[in-house]
FITI-275310 format. One line per field, with one value per residue (C-alpha): x, y, z; residue number from 1; residue in three letters. Coordinates in pm, whole numbers. Last residue first. Example, Ala and Ser with C-alpha at 12.3 -4.5 7.8 and 13.67 -1.06 7.14 Angstrom:
<pts>
X = (1367 1230)
Y = (-106 -450)
Z = (714 780)
n = (2 1)
res = (SER ALA)
</pts>
This chain:
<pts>
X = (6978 6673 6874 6710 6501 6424 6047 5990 6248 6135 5758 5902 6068 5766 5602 5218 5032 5015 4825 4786 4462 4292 4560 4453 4112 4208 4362 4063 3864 3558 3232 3365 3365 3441 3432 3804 3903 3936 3688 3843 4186 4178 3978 4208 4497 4304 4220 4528 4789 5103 5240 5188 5531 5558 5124 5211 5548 5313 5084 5367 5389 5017 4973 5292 5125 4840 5082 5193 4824 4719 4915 4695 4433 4503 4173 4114 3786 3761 3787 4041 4269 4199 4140 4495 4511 4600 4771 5033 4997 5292 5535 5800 6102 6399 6365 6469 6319 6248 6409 6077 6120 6180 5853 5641 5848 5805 5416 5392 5568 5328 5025 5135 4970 4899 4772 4727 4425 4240 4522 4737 4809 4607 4784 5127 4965 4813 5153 5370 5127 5213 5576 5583 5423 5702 5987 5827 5837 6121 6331 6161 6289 6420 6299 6119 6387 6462 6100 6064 6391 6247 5901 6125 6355 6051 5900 5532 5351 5272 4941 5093 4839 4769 5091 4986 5018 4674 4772 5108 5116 4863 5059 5377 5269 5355 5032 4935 5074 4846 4552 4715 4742 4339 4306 4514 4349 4107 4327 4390 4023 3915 3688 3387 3493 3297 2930 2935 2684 2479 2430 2444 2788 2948 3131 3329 3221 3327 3652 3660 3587 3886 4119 3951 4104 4471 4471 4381 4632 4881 4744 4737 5137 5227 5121 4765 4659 4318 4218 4151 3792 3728 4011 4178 4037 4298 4251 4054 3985 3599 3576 3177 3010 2686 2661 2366 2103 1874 1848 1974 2133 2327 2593 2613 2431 2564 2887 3235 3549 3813 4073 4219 4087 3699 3484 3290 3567 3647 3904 3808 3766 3438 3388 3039 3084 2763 2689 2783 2551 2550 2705 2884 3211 3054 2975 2980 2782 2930 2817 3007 3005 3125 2703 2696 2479 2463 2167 2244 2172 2581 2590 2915 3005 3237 3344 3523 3637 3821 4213 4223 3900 4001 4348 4164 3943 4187 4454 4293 3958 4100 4433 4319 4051 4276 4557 4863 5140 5118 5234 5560 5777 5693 5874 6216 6405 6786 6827 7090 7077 6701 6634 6854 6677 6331 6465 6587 6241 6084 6298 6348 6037 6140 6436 6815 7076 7363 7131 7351 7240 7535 7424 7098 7258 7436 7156 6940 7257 7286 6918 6891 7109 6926 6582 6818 6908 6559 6369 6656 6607 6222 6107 6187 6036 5670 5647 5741 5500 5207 5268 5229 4978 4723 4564 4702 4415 4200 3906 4191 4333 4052 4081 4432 4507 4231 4422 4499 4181 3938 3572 3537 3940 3895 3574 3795 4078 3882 3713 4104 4171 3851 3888 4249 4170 3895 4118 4425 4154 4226 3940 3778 4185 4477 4664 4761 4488 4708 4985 5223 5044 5083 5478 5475 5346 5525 5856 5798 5700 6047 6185 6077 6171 5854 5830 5856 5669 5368 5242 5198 5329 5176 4825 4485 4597 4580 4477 4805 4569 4710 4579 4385 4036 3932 3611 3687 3631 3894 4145 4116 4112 4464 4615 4464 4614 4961 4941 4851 5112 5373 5483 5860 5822 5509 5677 5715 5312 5310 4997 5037 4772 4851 4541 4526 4112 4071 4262 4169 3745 3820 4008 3747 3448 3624 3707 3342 3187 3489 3357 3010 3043 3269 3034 2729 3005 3109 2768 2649 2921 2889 2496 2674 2895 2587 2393 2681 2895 2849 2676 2962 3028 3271 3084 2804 3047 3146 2826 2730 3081 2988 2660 2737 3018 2816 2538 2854 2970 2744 2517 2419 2314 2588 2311 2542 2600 2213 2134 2420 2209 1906 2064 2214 1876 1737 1998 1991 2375 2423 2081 2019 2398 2333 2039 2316 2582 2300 2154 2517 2614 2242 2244 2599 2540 2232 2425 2709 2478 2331 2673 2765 2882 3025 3220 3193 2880 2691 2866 2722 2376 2376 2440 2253 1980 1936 2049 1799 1545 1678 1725 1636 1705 2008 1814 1569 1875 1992 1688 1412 1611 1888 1597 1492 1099 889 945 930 1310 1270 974 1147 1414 1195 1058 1355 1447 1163 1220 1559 1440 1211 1457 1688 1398 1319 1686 1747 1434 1498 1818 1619 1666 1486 1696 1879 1699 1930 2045 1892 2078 1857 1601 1273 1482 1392 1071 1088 1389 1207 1029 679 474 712)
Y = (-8945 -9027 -9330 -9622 -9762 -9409 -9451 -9185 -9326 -9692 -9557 -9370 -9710 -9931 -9901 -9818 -9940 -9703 -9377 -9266 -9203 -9464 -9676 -9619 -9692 -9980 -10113 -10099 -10264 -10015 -9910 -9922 -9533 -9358 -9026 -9013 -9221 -9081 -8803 -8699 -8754 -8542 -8286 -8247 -8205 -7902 -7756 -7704 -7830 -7999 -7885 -8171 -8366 -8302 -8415 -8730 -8801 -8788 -9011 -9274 -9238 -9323 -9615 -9765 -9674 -9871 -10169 -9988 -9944 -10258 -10523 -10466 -10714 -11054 -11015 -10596 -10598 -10499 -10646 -10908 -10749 -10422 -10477 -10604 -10597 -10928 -10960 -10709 -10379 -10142 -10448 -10350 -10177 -10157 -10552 -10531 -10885 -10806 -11148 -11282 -11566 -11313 -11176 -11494 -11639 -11338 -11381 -11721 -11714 -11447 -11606 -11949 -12305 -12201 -12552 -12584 -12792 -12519 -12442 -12141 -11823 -11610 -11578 -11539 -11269 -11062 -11104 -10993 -10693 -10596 -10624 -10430 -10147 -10182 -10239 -9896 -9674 -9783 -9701 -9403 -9218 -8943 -9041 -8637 -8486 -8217 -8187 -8115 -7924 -7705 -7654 -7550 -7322 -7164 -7062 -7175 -6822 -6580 -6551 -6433 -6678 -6960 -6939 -7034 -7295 -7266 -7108 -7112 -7477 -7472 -7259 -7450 -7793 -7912 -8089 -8104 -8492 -8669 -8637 -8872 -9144 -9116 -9194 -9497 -9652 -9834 -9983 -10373 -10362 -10355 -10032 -9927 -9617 -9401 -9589 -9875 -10090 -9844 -9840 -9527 -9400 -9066 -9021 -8706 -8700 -9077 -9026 -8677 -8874 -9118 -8811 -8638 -8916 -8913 -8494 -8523 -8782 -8579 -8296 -8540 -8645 -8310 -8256 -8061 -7790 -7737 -7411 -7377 -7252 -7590 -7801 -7984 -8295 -8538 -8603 -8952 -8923 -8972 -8873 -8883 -8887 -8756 -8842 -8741 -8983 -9061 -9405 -9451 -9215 -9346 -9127 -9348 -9220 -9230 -9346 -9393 -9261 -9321 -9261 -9491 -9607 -9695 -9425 -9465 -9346 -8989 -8846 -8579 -8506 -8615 -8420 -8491 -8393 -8289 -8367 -8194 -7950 -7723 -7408 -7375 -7411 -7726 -7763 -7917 -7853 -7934 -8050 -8094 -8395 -8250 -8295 -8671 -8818 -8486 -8207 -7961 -7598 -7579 -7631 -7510 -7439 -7608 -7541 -7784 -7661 -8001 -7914 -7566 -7639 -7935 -7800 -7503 -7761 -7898 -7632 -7343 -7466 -7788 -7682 -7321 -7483 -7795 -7512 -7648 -7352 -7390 -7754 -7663 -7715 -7993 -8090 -7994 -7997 -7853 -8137 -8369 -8257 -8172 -8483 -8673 -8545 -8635 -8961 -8950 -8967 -9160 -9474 -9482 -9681 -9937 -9987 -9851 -10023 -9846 -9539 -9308 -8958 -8938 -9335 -9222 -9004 -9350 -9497 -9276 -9257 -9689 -9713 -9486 -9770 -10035 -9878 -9852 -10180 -10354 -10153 -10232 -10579 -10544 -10399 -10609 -10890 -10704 -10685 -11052 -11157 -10962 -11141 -11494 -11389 -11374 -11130 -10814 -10628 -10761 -11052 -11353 -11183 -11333 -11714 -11714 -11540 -11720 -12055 -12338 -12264 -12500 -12353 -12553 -12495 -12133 -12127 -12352 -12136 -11842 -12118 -12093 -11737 -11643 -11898 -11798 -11441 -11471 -11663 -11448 -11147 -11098 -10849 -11031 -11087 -11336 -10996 -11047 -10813 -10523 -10608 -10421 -10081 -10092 -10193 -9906 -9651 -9799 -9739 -9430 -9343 -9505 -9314 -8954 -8730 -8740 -8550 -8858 -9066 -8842 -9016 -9324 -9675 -9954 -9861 -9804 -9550 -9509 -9230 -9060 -8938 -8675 -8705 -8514 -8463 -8807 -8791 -8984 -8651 -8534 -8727 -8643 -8268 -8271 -8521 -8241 -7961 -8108 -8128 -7789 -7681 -7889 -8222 -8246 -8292 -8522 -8682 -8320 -8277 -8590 -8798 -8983 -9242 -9451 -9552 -9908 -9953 -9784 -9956 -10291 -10213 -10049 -10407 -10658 -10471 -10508 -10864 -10949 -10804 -11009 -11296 -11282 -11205 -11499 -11753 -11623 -11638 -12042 -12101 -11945 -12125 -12497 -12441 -12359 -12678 -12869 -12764 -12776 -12470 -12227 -11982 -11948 -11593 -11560 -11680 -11442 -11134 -11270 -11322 -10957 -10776 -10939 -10791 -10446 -10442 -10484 -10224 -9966 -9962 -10129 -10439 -10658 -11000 -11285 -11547 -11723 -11417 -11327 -11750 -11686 -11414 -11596 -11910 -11740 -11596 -11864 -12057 -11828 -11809 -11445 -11342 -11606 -11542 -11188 -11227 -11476 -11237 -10970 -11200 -11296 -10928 -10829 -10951 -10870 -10532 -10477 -10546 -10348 -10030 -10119 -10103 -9785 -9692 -9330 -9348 -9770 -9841 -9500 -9518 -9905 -9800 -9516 -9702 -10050 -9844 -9679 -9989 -10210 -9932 -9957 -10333 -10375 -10114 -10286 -10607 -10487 -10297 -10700 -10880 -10676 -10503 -10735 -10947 -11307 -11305 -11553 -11272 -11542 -11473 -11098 -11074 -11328 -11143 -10797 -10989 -11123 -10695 -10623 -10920 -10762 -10432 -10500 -10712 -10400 -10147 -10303 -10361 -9950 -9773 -9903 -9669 -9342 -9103 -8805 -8574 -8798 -8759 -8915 -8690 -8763 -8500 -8226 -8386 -8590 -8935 -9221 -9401 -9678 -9561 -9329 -9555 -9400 -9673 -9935)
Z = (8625 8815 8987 9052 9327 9429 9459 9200 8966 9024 8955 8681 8528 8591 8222 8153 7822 7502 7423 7764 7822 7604 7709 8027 7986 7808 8108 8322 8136 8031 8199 8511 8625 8262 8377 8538 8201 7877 7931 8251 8144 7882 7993 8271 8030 7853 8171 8310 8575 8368 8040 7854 7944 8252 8286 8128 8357 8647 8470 8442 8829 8864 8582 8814 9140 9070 9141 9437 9592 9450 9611 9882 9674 9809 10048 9978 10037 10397 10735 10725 10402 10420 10840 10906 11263 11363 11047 11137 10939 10777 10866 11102 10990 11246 11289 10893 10717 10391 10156 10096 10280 10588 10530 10508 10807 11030 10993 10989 11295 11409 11369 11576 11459 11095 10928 10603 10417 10310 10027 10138 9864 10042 10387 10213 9924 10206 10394 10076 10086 10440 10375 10056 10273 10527 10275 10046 10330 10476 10159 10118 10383 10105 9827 9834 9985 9704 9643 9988 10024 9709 9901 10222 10001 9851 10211 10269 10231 10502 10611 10926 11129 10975 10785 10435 10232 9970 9661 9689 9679 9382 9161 9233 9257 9566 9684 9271 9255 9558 9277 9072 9368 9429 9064 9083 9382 9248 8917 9163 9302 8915 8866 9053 9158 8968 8853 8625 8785 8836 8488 8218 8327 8393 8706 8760 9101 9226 9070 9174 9591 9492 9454 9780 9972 9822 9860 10224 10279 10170 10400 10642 10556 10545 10908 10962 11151 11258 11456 11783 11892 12050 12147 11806 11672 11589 11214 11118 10776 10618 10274 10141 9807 9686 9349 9037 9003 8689 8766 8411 8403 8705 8952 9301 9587 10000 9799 9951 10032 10278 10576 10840 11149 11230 11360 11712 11928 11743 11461 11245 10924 10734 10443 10241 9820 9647 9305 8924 8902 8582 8655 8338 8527 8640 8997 9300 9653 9960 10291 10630 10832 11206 11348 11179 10957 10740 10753 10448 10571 10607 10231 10117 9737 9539 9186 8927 8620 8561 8636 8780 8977 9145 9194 9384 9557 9700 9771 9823 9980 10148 10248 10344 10579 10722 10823 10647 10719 11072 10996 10839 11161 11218 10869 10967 10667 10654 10397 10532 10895 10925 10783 10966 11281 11186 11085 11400 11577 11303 11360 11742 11782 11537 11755 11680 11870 12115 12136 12365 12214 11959 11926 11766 11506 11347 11377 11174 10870 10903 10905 10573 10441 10564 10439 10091 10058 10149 9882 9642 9716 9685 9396 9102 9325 9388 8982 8928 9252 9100 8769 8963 9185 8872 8599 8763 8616 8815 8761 8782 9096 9329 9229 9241 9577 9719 9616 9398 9213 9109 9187 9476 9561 9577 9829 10092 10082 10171 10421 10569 10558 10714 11016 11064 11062 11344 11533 11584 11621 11998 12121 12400 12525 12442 12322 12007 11823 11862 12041 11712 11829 12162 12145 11949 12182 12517 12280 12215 12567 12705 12468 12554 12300 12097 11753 11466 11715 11724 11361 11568 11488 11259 11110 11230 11504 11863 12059 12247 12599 12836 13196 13444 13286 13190 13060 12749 12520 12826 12740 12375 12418 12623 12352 12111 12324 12341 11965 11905 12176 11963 12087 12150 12561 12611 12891 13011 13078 13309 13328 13027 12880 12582 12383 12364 12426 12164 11898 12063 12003 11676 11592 11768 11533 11201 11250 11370 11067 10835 11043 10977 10622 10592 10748 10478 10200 10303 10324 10019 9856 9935 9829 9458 9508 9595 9274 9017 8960 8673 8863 9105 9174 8932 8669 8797 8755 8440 8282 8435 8310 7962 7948 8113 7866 7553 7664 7764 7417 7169 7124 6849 7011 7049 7087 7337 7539 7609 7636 7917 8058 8051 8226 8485 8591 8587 8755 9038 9181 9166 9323 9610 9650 9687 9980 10140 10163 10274 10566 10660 10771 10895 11222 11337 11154 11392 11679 11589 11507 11844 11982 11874 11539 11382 11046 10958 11098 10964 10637 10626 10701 10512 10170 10283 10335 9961 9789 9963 9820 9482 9461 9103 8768 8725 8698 8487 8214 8209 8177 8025 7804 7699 7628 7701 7644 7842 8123 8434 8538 8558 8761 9002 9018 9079 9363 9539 9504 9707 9992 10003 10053 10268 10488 10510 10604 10873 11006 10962 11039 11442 11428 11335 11035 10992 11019 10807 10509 10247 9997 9690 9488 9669 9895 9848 9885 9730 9926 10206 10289 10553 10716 10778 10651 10786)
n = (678 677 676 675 674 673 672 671 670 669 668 667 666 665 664 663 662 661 660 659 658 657 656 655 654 653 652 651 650 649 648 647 646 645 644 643 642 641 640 639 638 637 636 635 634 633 632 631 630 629 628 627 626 625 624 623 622 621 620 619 618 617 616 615 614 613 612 611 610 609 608 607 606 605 604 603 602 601 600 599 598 597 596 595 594 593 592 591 590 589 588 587 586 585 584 583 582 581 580 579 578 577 576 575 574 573 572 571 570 569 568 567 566 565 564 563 562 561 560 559 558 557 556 555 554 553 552 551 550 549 548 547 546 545 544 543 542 541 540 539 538 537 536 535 534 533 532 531 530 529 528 527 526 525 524 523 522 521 520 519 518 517 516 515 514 513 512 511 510 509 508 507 506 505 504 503 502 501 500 499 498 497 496 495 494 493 492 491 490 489 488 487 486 485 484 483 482 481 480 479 478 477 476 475 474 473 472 471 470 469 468 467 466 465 464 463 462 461 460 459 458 457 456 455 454 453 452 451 450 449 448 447 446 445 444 443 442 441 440 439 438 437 436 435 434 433 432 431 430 429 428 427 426 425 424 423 422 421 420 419 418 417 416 415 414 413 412 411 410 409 408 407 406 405 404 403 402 401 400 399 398 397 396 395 394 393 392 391 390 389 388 387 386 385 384 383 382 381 380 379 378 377 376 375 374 373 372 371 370 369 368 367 366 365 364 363 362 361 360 359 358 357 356 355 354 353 352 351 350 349 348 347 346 345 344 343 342 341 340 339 338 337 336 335 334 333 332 331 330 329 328 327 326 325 324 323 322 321 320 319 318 317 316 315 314 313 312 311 310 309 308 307 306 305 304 303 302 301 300 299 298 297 296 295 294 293 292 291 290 289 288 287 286 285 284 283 282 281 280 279 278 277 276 275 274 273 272 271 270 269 268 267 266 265 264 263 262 261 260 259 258 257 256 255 254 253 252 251 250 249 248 247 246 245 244 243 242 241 240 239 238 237 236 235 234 233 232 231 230 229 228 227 226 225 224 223 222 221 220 219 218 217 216 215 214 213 212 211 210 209 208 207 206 205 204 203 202 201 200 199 198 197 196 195 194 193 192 191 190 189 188 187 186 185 184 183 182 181 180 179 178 177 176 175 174 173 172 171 170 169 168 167 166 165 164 163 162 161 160 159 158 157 156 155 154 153 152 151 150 149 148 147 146 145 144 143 142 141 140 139 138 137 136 135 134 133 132 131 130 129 128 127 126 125 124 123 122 121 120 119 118 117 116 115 114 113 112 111 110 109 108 107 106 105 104 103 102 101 100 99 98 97 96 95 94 93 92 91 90 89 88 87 86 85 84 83 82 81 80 79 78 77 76 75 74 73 72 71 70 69 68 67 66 65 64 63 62 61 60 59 58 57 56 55 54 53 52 51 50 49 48 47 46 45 44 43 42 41 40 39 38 37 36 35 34 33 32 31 30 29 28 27 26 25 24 23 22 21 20 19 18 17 16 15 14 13 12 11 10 9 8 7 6 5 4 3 2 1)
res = (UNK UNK UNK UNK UNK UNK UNK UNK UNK UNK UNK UNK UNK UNK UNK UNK UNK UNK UNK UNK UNK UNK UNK UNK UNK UNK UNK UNK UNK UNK UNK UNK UNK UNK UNK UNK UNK UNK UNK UNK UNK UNK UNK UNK UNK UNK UNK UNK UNK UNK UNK UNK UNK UNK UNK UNK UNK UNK UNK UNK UNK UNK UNK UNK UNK UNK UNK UNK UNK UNK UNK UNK UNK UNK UNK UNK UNK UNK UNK UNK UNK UNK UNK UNK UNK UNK UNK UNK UNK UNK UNK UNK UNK UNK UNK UNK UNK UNK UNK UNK UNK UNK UNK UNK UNK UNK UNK UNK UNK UNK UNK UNK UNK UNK UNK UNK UNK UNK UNK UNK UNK UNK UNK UNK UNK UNK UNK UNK UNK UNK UNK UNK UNK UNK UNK UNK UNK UNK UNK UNK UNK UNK UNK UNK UNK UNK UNK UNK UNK UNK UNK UNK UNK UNK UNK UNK UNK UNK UNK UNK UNK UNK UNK UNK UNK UNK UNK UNK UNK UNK UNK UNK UNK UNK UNK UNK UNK UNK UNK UNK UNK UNK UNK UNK UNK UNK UNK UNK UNK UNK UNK UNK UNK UNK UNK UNK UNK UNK UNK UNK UNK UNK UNK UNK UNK UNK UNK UNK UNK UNK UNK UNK UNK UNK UNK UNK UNK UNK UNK UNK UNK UNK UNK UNK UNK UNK UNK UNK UNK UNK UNK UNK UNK UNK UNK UNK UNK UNK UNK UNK UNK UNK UNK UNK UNK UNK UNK UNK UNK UNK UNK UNK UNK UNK UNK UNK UNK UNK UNK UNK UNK UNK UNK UNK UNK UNK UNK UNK UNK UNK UNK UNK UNK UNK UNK UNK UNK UNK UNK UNK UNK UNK UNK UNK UNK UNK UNK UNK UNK UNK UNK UNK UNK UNK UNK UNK UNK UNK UNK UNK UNK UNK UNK UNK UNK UNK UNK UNK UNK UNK UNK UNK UNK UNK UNK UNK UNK UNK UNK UNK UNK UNK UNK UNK UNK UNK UNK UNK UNK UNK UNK UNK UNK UNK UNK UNK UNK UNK UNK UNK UNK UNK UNK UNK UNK UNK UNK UNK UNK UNK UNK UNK UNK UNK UNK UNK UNK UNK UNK UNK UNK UNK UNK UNK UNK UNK UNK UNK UNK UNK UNK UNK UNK UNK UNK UNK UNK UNK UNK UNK UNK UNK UNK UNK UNK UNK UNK UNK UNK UNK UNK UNK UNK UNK UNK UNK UNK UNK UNK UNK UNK UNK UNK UNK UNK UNK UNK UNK UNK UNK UNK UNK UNK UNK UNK UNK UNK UNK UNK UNK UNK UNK UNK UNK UNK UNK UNK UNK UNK UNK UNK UNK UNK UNK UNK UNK UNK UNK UNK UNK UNK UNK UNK UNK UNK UNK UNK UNK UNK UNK UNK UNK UNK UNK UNK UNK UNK UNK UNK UNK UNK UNK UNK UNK UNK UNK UNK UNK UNK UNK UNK UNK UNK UNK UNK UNK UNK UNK UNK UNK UNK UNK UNK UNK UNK UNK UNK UNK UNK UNK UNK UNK UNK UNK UNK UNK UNK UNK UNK UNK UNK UNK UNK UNK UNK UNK UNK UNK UNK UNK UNK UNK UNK UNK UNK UNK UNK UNK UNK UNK UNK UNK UNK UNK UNK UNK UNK UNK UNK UNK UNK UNK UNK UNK UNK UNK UNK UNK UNK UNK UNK UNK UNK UNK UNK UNK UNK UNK UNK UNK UNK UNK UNK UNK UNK UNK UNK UNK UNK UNK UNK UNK UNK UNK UNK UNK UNK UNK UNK UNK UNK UNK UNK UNK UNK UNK UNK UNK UNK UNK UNK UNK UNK UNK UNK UNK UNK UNK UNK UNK UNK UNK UNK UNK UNK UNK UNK UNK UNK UNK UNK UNK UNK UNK UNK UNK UNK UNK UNK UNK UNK UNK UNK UNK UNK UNK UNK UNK UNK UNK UNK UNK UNK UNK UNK UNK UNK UNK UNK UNK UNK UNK UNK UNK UNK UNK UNK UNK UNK UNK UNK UNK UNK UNK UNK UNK UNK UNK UNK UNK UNK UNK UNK UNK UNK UNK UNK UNK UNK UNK UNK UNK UNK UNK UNK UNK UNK UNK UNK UNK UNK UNK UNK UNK UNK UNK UNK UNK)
</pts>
């Protein structure tokens, strides 16, 4: 342990975890330490004969520093690049930590010091009075206030559900690679771009399979390649894929796993007198309870359902020039593809030379970046990351102060979990003193070596989405750890992430950084006004198959302990059909079997929260019309008001802070093209 590298904070720049020299046996060593440390700061705490908001509150903030430090580049390391002894020591380690913070959360002591802290109603200010009320309710929440054998009633329950959530995640990337599609005929890939061809080419052979073609597949339902494939039959084969996943009666079927997590979610609810999961989680967001989630979600999904079936009608009706009698799910993006080039003289594949992942990131993202809070980047290739294709970058104030460094993560391989994200390797604290180093990971096919990267519109999108939630994490300006960037209510995380998504087609920053890769010859107007043009367009199955995967969240969450779900996907059709969204077109964005937000993350009742963030994010977009859009001035703004503020406010009085009066649903509508824009 002397030479464990955790053992001490980092001697780098910004803290940046020493990776070089890094080894996988530091990692479970260094984990109990720093559990057995923070015990001992508790204890410390506890046995002050003083009650303080000093020596209680900013002490416990000031705890679990190095079990902070591991648990950070452990759980990048599991989630971005694993192998099994990563799995094995996350299998270990999982129900140690849930217990370590219910050993915290539910000491009585501790509890009880806090409380006397509330009940005295000492003089504090700002972030001081927040921290205190967040920490009453946080151990509230937790079960503090529950009698001795309810609280023991918990930490099993949690310990269980760690396990299983670890499990969850681990059976999913094990089915999504193990259903890659393999092709050994060039022209069943007719449709693909040479770029594309290339990566399936590169793919197979990262596998060490040299002869064949291999479609990787994704976190989500369906493939991004369906939109360009001619072949049918391979379509189809690619879907079908996807919707097996986890339903296969094989080592990796989740079906089990899920059931087991939804029902001792249950379980946990009732003990502290909920009616359900759903209940007992949405009382701390914004959302308040299912209840007003439901009223937004049902304002939403008739029209949602109308117009998917009318875009149907226009795809289907394309389909049957090419003998189509019914239109499949794995027909959808194919002609959509085609009625878009029909109705809007849009072919979207044929933009991606223009969104080369180095011009999109430097001119596009960092350029908005800049134009909005004076942020610079600078690379650090010197930097030593976790992982040989992590990049380093240096941020900075246009006064040349440092701001933190920002870690980019882009491309796809076997040992990273789907999807895209951000998290912390160090979150911003004065009082810590820290500054952040953030990280993005996506998962972008990696091209052969010495080709360059071109992205789709929807990974530059994505791109934009990622990198909002890493200026969130950036911008951060908070006393407490507890406080720091993202750490808002589940149901507000996404909204900064969803503002940032609004400068891809801005006009100075689109022709800033879309480019032919090769002419250097900007994006065409009339494509960027056809964008903007088309921009409902396809929206109506966008917004039924998200809705779809949130009204399953809320159906699995809203069942007492006592239920029994015989067959997964009966309750699966049934929930959605109930709900008035049943299209067989249209499948759900994520089956439960693969559902990692909701089985594998923290999102449990929470995926509502992409479109109910949504709403603060569309009435931004009217904000920024309204003030004159990309500048400084407006950035300030919204960086002071809220972007800095991490957690150290409720969530919807940050808003109002921004906006000068609570959010409405109309631009959302507008945006979504529920109703008309006239």
């Amino acid at each position: 342990m002397n030479k464990n590298p955790f053992l001490t904070k980092s001697p780098l720049a910004y803290e940046l975890p020493p990776f070089a020299d890094i080894a996988e046996s530091d990692y479970l060593p260094a984990f109990y330490a720093g559990m057995d440390e923070q015990l001992a700061e508790v204890e410390r705490i506890i046995n002050e004969p003083e009650v303080t908001f000093e020596n209680t509150l900013v002490a416990l903030e000031r705890s679990g520093q190095l079990l902070s430090r591991v648990a950070a580049v452990f759980y990048n390391k599991s989630s971005s690049d694993t192998n099994e002894a990563i799995d094995k020591i996350e299998a270990e380690i999982a129900p140690k930590l849930a217990a370590h913070s219910d050993e915290i959360k539910l000491n009585q002591k501790l509890f009880g010091r806090i409380n006397h802290l509330v009940q005295a109603e000492i003089s504090l200010n700002g972030e001081d009075a927040w921290l205190l009320r967040r920490y009453h309710r946080d151990l509230l929440h937790a079960g503090a206030g529950l009698s001795e054998a309810e609280r023991e009633e918990i930490k099993t329950i949690n310990e269980e559900l760690s396990k299983l959530q670890t499990e969850f995640s681990k059976k999913v990337l094990s089915e999504t690679n193990d259903l890659a599609v393999f092709v050994d005929d060039l022209q069943e890939l007719d449709g693909l771009s040479d770029n594309q061809i290339k990566a399936c080419k590169a793919a197979a052979e990262a596998r060490g399979i040299s002869d064949k073609y291999m479609i990787a597949a994704v976190n989500f339902t369906g493939h991004p390649l369906l939109r360009s494939l001619k072949n049918r039959e391979l379509r189809k084969e690619i879907m079908q894929a996807s919707l097996s996943k986890g339903l296969r009666g094989n080592d990796f079927d989740t079906r089990q796993v899920l059931l087991k997590m939804v029902k001792l979610r249950a379980k946990r609810a009732e003990i502290f007198g909920k009616s359900s999961h759903a209940q007992y989680s949405l009382s701390e967001q914004t959302a308040g309870s299912p209840e007003n989630v439901h009223a937004m979600l049902k304002k939403i999904a008739p029209a949602a359902l109308a117009n998917a079936k009318a875009e149907g009608r226009e795809i289907e009706r394309l389909a049957k020039l090419d003998g189509i009698e019914k239109l499949e799910s794995w027909d959808w993006d194919y002609y959509t593809e085609k009625v878009r080039a029909e109705k809007y003289d849009l072919d979207t594949a044929l933009m991606k030379p223009y969104f080369e992942l180095e011009s999109v990131l430097f001119n596009g993202v960092f350029f908005a970046a800049s134009k909005l809070y004076g942020m610079s980047f600078k690379e650090r290739p010197d930097l030593i990351t976790y992982h040989p294709e992590a990049r380093a970058f240096e941020v900075f104030r246009e006064d040349g102060s440092k701001i933190g460094l920002y870690i980019a993560d882009f491309y796809t391989r076997d040992s990273k979990r789907g999807g895209a994200w951000m998290n912390s390797l160090v979150k911003q604290s004065h009082l810590l003193n820290q500054l952040p180093v953030v990280v993005n990971n996506l998962n972008i096919p990696k091209p052969p070596k010495c080709e360059v990267t071109l992205l789709s519109f929807d990974e530059t999108t994505t791109l934009f989405h990622e990198f909002g939630h890493a200026i969130h994490g950036l911008l951060s300006d908070v006393k407490y750890p507890r406080f720091s960037g993202t750490a808002v209510q589940r149901d507000f995380v996404e909204f900064p992430s969803q503002v940032n998504e609004m400068w891809i087609l801005d006009p100075e920053v689109v022709d800033n950084y879309a480019r032919h890769y090769e002419t250097g010859e900007r994006l065409p107007q009339a494509w960027i006004d056809k964008l903007n043009e088309s921009s409902t367009f396809n929206e109506g199955h966008a917004t039924t198959s998200y809705m779809a995967a949130a009204i399953l969240d809320l159906a699995w969450h809203s069942l007492s302990s006592n239920e029994v779900i015989p067959d997964v996907e009966k309750f699966e059709e049934q929930a959605i059909a109930e709900y008035g969204l049943s299209y067989h077109c249209v499948p759900t964005r994520y089956r439960s079997t693969y559902f990692s937000h909701i089985f594998g993350g923290e999102y449990s009742a929470g995926y509502y929260g992409y479109i109910w963030a949504e709403v603060f994010d569309a009435d931004t977009g009217e904000w920024f019309k309204e003030n004159d859009g990309l500048n400084r001035e407006n950035g300030d703004h919204l960086r002071k008001t809220l972007m800095s503020q991490g957690g150290s406010l409720d969530s919807l009085e940050m808003f109002r802070n921004f906006r000068g009066r609570d959010a409405v649903i109309e631009p959302l509508l507008k945006r979504r093209g529920l109703i008309s824009n006239a």
